[in-house]
N, C-alpha and C positions, 0 to 999 in steps of 0.2 A: 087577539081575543083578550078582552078585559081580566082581570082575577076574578072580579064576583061573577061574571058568566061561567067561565073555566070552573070557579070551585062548584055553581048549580050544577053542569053539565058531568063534574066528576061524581057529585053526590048519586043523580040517574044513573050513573053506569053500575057504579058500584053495589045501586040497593038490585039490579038491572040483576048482576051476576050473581050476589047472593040469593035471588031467588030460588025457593025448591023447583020450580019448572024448567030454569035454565042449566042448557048442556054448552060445553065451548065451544065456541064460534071464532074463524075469523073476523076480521077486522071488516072484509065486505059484506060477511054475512050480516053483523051487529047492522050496520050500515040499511042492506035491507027490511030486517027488524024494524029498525027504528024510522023507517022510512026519509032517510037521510040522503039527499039529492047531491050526485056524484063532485059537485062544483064545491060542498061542504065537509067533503069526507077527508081533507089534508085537519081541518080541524076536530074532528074524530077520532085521526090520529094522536094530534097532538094529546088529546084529553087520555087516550089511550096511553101513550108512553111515560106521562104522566104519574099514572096510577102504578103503573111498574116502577119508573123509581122509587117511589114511596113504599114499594114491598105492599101493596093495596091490592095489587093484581097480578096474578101468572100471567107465562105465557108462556105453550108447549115451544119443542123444538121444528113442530109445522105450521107456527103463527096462531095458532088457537087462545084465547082469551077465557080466562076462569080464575077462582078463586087462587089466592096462592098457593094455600096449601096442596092442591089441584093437582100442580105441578111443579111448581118450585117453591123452594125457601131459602131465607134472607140470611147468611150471614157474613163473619171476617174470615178472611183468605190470608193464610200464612205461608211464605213459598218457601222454598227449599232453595241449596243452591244448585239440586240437577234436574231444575224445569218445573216438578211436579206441585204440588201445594196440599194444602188441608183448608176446609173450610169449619168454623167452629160456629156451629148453631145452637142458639138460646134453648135450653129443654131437651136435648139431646146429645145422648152419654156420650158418644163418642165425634170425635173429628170424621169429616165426609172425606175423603182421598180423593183428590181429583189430577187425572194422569197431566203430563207433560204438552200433548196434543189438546187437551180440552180445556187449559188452564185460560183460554180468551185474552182478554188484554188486562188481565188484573196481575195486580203487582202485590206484595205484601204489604199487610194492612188493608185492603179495600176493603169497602162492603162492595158483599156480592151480593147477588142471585144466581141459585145454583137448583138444576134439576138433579133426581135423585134418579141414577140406573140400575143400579142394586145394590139390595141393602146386606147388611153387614150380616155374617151368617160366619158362626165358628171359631170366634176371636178375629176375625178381618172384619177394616171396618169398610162402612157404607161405601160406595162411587158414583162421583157424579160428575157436569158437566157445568162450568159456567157460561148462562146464559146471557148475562150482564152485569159489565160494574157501575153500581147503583151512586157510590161515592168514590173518588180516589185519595188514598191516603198521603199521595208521593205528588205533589206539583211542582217539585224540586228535587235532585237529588246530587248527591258529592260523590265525585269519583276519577278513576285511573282516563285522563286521556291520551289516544291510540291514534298517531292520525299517520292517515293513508294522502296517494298522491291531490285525488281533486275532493274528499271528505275525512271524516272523521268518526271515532264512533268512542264514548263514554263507558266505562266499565265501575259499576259501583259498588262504592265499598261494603252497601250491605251486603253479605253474602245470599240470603233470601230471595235478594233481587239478580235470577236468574240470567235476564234480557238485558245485554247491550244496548245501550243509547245511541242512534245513528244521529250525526252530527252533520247537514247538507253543506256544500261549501258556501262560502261566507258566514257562516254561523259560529265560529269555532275565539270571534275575540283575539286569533293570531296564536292560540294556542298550538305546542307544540307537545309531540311526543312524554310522558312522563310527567307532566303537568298534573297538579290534580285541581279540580273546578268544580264549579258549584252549576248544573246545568237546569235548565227550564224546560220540562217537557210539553211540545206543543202537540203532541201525536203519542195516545197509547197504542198504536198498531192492535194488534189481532195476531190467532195465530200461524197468519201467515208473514205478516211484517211484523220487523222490529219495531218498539216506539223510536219517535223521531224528537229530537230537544235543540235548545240554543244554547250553548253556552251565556253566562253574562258574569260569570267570576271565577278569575283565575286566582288561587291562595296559594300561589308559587310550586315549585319542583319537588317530587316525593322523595328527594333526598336534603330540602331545606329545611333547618332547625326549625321546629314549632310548625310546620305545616300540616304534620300528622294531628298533634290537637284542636289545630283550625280547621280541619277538614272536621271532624267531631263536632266541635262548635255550630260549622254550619248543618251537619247533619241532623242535629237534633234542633235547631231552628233556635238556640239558645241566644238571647239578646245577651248585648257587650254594653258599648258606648250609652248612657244615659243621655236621654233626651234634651235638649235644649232648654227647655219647657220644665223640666223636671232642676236641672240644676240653676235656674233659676230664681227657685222658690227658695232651693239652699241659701242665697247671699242674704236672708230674713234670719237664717239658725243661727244663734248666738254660739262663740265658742267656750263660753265659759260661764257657769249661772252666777246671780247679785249676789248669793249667800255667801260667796268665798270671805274668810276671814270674820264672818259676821255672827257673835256666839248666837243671836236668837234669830230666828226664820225673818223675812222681811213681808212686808203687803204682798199679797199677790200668791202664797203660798198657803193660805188657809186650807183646813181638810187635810193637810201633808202633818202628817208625825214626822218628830226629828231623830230619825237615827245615831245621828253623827257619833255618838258619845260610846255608841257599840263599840267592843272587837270586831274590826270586818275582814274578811280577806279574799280575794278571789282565789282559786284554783284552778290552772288552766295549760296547756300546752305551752311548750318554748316558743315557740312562734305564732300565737295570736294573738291577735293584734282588735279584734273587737269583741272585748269583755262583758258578756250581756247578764253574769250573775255573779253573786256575792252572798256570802253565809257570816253565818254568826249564833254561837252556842252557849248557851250559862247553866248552869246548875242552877236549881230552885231550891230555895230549903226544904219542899216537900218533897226533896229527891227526884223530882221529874228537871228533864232538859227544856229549857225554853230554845228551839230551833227558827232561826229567822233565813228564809232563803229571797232573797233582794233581786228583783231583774231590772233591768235598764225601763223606763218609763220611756218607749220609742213614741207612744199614743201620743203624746204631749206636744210631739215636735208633727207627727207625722198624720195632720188631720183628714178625717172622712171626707172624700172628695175633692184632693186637690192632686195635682199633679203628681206629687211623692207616691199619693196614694194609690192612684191606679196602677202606677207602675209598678209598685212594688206586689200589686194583686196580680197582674199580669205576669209578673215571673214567680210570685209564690214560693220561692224559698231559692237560699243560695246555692249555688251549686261547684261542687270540691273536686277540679279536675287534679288530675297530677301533677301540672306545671301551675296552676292559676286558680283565684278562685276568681266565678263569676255571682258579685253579690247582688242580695237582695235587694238592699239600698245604698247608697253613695257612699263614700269614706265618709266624707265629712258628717252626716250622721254617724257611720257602726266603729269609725275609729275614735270621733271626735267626743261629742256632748253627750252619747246614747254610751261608749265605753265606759266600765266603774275603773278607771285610771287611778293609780295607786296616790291618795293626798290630794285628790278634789271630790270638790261637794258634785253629788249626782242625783238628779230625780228617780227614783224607782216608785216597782210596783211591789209591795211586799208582803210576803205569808208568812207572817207568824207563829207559829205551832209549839205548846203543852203538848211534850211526849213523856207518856209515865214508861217505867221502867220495864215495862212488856212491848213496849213498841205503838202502844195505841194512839191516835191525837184525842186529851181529851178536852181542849179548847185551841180556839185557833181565833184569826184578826186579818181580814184581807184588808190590806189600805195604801193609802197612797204615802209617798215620804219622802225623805231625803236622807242622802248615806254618805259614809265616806268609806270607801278602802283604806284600812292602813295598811297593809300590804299586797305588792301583786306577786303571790305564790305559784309555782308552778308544780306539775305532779311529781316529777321528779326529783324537787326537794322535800316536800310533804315527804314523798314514801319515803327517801331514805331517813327522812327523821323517827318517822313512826317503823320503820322496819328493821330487823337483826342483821348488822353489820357482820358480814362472812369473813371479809380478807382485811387488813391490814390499812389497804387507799379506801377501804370504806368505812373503817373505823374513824379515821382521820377524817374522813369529809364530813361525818356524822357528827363527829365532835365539833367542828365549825359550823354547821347548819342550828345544833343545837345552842352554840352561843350566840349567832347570829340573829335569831328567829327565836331567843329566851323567851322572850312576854310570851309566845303564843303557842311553846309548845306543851303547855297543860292544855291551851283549847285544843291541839290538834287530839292529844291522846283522848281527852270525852270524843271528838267527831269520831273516831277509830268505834270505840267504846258502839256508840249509838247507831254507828250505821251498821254494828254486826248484830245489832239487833231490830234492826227495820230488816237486816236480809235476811235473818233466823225465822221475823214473823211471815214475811213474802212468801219464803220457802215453804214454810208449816200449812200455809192456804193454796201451798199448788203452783205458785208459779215458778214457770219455764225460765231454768240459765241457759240459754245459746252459748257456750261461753269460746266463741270461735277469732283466735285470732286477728285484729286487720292486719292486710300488706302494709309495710313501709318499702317508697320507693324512692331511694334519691337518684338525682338530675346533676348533673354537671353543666356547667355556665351554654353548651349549645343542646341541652336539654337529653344529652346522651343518657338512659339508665347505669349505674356505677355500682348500686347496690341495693339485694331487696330482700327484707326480711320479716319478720312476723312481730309484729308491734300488741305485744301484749298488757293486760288490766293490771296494775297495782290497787293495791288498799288506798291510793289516794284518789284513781280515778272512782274504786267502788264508791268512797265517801261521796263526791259529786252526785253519782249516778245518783245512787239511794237515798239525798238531801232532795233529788231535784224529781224522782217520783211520787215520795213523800208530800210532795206541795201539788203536783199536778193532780192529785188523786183529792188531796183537801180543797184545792176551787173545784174539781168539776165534782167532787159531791154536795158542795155549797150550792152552785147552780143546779144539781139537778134535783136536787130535794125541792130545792125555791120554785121549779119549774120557771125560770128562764130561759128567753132563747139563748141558743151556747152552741159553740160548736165543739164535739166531742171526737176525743182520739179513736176509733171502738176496732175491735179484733175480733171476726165472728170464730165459732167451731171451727172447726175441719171438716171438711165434705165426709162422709162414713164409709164409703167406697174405697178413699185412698188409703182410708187409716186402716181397712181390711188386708187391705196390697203389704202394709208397710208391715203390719202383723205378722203375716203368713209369711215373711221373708224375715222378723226379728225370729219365729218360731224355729225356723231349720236355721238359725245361729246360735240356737239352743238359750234361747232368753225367754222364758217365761213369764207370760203377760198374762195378769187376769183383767178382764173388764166387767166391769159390774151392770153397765146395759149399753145401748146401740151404738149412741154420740158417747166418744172417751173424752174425759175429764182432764183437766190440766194437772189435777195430781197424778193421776194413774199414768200420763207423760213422762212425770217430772219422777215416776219412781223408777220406771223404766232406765233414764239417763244415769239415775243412779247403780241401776242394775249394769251399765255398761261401760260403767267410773274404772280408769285403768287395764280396758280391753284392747289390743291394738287395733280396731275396727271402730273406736270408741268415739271418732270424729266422723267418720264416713257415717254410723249411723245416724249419728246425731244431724249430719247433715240432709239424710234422706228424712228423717223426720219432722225437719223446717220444709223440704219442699212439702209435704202433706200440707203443710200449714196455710191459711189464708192470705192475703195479704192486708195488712192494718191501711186503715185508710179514717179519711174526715166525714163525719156526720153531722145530723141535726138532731138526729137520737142518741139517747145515752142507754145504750145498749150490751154496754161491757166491754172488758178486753179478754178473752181468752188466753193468750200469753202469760198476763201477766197475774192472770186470777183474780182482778179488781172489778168491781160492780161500778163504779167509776172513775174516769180516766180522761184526761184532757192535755195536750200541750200550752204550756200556762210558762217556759221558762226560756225561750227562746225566739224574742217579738224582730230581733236584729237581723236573723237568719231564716225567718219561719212567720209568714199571713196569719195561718189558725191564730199564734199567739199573741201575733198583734191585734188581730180583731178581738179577742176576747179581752184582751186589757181594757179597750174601749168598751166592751161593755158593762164590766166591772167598773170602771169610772163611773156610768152615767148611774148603778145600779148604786154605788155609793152616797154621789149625790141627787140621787133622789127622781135620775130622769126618765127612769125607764116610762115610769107613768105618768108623771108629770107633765112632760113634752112628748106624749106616744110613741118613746124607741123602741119601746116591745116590739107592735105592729112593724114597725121599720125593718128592725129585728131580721124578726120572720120571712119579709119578703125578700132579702139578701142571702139569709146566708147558706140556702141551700145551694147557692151559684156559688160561694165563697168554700165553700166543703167542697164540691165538686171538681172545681177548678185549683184548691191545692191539693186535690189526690192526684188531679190529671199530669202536673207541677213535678210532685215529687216525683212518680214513678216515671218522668221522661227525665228528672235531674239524675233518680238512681242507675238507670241505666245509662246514660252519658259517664256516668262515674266508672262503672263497672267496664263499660267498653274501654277509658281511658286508661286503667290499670291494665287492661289483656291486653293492647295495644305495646305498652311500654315492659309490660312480662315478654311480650313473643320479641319486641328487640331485644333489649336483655341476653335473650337464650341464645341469637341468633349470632351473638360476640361467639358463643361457646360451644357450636355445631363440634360434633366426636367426642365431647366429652362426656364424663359418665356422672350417675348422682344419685343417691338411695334417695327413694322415697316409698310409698304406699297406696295400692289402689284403692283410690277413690270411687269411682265406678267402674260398674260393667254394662256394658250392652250386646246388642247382635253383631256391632263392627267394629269395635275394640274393647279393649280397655282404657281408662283414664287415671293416671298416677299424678299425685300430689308431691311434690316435692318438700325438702324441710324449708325453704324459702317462702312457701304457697305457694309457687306457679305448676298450674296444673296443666298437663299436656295428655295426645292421646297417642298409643300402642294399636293403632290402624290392625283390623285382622288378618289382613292380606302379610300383615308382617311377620305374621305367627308360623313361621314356614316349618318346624318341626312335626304339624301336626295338623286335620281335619278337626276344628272346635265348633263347637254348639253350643247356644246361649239359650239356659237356663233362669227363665224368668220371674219364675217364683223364689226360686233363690240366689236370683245375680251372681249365677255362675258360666265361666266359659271352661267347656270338655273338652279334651283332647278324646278323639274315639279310640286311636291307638296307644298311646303313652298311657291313658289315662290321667292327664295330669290337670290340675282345676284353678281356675284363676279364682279367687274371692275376695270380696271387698274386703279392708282392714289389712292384706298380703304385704309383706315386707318383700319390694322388690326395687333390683339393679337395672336400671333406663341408660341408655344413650343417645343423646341427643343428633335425631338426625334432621331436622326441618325447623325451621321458625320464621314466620310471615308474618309482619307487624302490620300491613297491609289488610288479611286477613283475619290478624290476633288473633293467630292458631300456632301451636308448639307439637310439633311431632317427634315420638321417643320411638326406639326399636328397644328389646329386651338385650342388656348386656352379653349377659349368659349366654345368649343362643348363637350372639357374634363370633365368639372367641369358641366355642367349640367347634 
């Protein structure tokens, strides 16, 4: 059957079934109906199954055909790892439960369709039955292979993913026991079969150096190697621009202001290696700071529509495993011509900014230019220059830093100076500090974890930070005042539901919230944190208060950020490692010189960048969790050197099946309930507590408590602790 017949033939059915006279029918009923001659009814079908996968049409569990809602609705299926799932429907409160037997051949992530059997009554939620998967989210998947005498069978590493992959013989690529592969599902079985897959890549033995990360790599479908095609365009990049040595700009650079003659410096990590910003600060005689924050001009090199380009929209931002990073774009770009390398000329894009002595910008200058680093700083020397030497080898270092780095440390002490006052002004309008930690994990030469610790903010990272919000907030108010297309950073509310959840559980920790009406406000958050400034619970809260939170993502509307308390908000400072901020530099070019209207980029604009918004949210939120799984992965080896041994930390959570304690390292592990053996415990979920009925003893979140490490699965990246105390009594 043709398309335009099929889509006529699906339009009949569907105005067929919305009608108020139609009750559901089978398929041979319709058939009679419609007076459809038995020789045509396999095409009936087809038009029929059709309209089911599109979520256009139900269909009971006796074949009956009717509206969706009828009988089933459309959503994503999350599994579990003991069989059962949840399915999450658009417009309804809760997840549908659907047991172990009726989960079908959906795997996590699918869309489904799913009939409702009873609905949710009591605090239990809804159950139902999957009828079909509409889409499958898994056409691949990595994991543990198992093989038996004449097959095989794939165990994978998500844990979600409940069902074993049976592997027929011949299929298996000669794989062996403990292998771990990258397998092809050709068969989602039912729930009577397993699904069925081929292997087609084996990334070596799950006890070979780096294979735990390559299995992640393949899991999240993260590109490596640049394409053929892509690094050819590179052998055109020049390593080095004509300006070097040259006091005045040359041909070819008109519209560029020339930086050079600035103070410039980067600040940056000990080990990065592609430098995409540079600042620079003066005192005005009118007592206001002139703040320049400088980013790498990627636009220049990396033009709309060529080979560079796609690919680097295609992966939409770099992504920071533990052992690797997987970049945006090629060395030779983010190390080579696009880094501000310390004493060469570099093309940027640059903001400007008149900040009077309240913090306000009250002029600003987006342009294009050229710059030079005079030095490449790092945070580590910044803070110890700008911060109070305690001991004796840090007076001394500071003494050397300060000779060393003389020219520049009045500019550093103004950057000190002004950035405590962009965060005095942030703070005063509401916005949220997270102020959480990262892990640090180092790796030994076969990638062994050696040591992990909690990598905290100095006054030099703040400086970055609040130089580099400071300018994202001055373009995207440029462009949204101009009414430009733009793409915008935005951070809606909080759902009001959860922020009720989180109330009623800060209330019984005796924290006193007032809200002033329904949806709470970023101050009334942000005063909260402070009510919980030096509680020992005072991170756990803090972190139940980010889950309430939304997750920020890419638009075409400038819509706000909630977080940060800004009415406009943009990623404008990181085009090396980050799409949004390349695309937007290009726009800001053409908006410079003159093409938005000129040569109709508007229009262009427009018809791009909701796919470009779309697809770097889709981007980041598959890079952050590749990230996050890499960390739990190399926390559970880690711990697993150090099975019996003991380690204070603090409960982080509670739930109905354990507890979760946080270590002073950050690796967080769980206190399994079965392991609670002194006592019958009940979970208290308004106030995330666990009872003991007889002891009466209460676990709560913020609880200083002694763990023993008894489990850790790198495999799994999961950490299991038993309670000290309970052992040794």
């Amino acid at each position: 059957m043709d398309r335009e017949l099929l889509e006529q033939r699906k339009q009949m059915l569907t105005e067929l079934v919305h009608d108020k006279a139609y009750v559901p029918m089978k398929a041979k009923e319709i058939a009679m109906l419609l007076n459809i001659p038995k020789a045509m009814r396999g095409e009936l079908q087809e038009v029929l199954d059709e309209l089911v996968s599109e979520g256009k049409l139900g269909i009971s569990k006796k074949g009956k055909y009717g509206k969706p809602e009828t009988f089933a609705v459309v959503g994503t299926f999350t599994g579990h790892a003991r069989g059962f799932g949840f399915v999450t429907v658009e417009g309804m409160e809760q997840d549908v439960f659907i047991p172990e037997d009726k989960t079908g051949s959906a795997l996590n992530g699918d869309k489904v369709q799913i009939v409702i059997e009873s609905e949710g009554r009591n605090g239990r939620r809804a159950e139902g039955t999957v009828l079909k998967v509409l889409e499958h989210a898994n056409s691949q998947l990595v994991g543990y292979y198992q093989k038996n005498k004449n097959f095989g069978f794939v165990i994978p590493d998500d844990q979600k993913i409940a069902k074993d992959i049976f592997i027929p013989q011949g299929c298996d690529m000669g794989a062996v026991t403990g292998h771990k592969v990258v397998v092809k599902v050709t068969d989602f079985g039912d729930e009577r079969k397993k699904p069925e897959g081929r292997i087609k890549e084996i990334l070596g033995h799950v006890n070979d150096p780096g294979t735990d990360i390559l299995s992640l790599v393949r899991a999240y479908n993260l590109p490596e190697a640049f394409p053929e095609e892509v690094m050819k365009e590179l052998e055109h990049v020049p390593d080095s621009l004509p300006t070097e040595g040259l006091k005045d700009l040359p041909e070819g650079f008109e519209g560029r202001k020339d930086l050079r003659d600035l103070q410039t410096v980067t600040i940056d990590g000990e080990d990065a290696k592609d430098l995409d910003d540079a600042v620079t600060l003066e005192l005005l005689e009118n007592g206001n700071y002139r703040l320049g924050v400088h980013i790498a001009d990627v636009s220049h090199y990396v033009k709309e529509g060529s080979e560079l380009d796609k690919e680097a929209l295609k992966r939409s931002t770099s992504v920071y495993l533990v052992d690797r990073v997987i970049p945006m774009l090629p060395h030779k770009l983010s190390n080579g011509i696009c880094s501000l390398n310390q004493g060469t000329d570099r093309l940027a894009m640059s903001c400007l900014m008149e900040v009077d002595p309240h913090g306000t910008v009250v002029d600003h200058e987006i342009c294009e230019s050229v710059i030079r680093s005079d030095r490449r700083m790092t945070y580590t020397a910044v803070n110890a220059i700008l911060s109070e030497a305690d001991t004796k080898e840090k007076e001394e270092q500071k003494a050397g830093l300060l000779e060393e780095y003389k020219d520049f440390v009045a500019m550093f002490e103004r950057m000190k100076e002004l950035s405590a006052i962009l965060r005095e002004k942030r703070s005063k309008r509401g916005a949220i500090d997270f102020d959480f930690p990262e892990s640090k994990i180092k790796l030994d030469e076969n990638g062994r974890p050696t040591e992990i610790y909690p990598y905290e903010q100095n006054v030099a990272t703040e400086i970055i930070e609040d130089f580099m919000l400071m300018a994202n907030e001055t373009v995207a108010k440029e462009y949204c005042q101009g009414e430009y297309p733009f793409v915008y950073r935005t951070h809606d509310n909080p759902d009001p539901e959860r922020v009720e959840s989180l109330l009623t559980l800060l209330r019984h920790q005796g924290i006193q919230v007032q809200k002033a009406c329904e949806e709470i406000t970023p101050k009334e958050i942000q005063e909260i944190l402070e009510q919980i400034q030096g509680m020992p619970n005072e991170m756990m809260i803090s972190r139940l208060m980010l889950r309430t939170m939304k997750q920020a993502r890419y638009t075409t509307e400038c819509s706000g950020h909630f977080g940060l308390a800004a009415k406009y908000y943009c990623h404008f400072t990181s085009p090396i490692r980050r799409y949004p901020d390349l695309q937007i530099h290009r726009i800001i070019r053409d908006n410079i010189r003159g093409r938005l209207q000129r040569e109709g980029k508007t229009e262009h604009y427009r018809e791009i960048l909701e796919h470009v918004a779309e697809q770097s949210s889709v981007c980041e939120r598959r890079a952050q969790e590749a990230e996050r799984e890499s960390d739990r992965l190399k926390k559970a080896e880690y711990m697993s050197y150090h099975l019996g041994e003991e380690f204070d930390g603090i409960i982080s959570g509670v739930t109905g099946y354990g507890l979760y304690v946080e270590l002073g390292n950050t690796v967080e592990g769980l206190v399994h309930i079965t392991a609670l053996k002194d006592d019958y415990y009940t979970f208290d979920q308004e106030t995330h507590e666990l009872r003991g009925e007889l002891t009466k003893k209460v676990y709560h979140l913020g609880q200083k408590i002694r763990v023993r490490v008894a489990d850790a699965d790198a495999v799994k990246r999961s950490v299991d602790f038993t309670i000290a105390e309970e052992q040794e009594e």
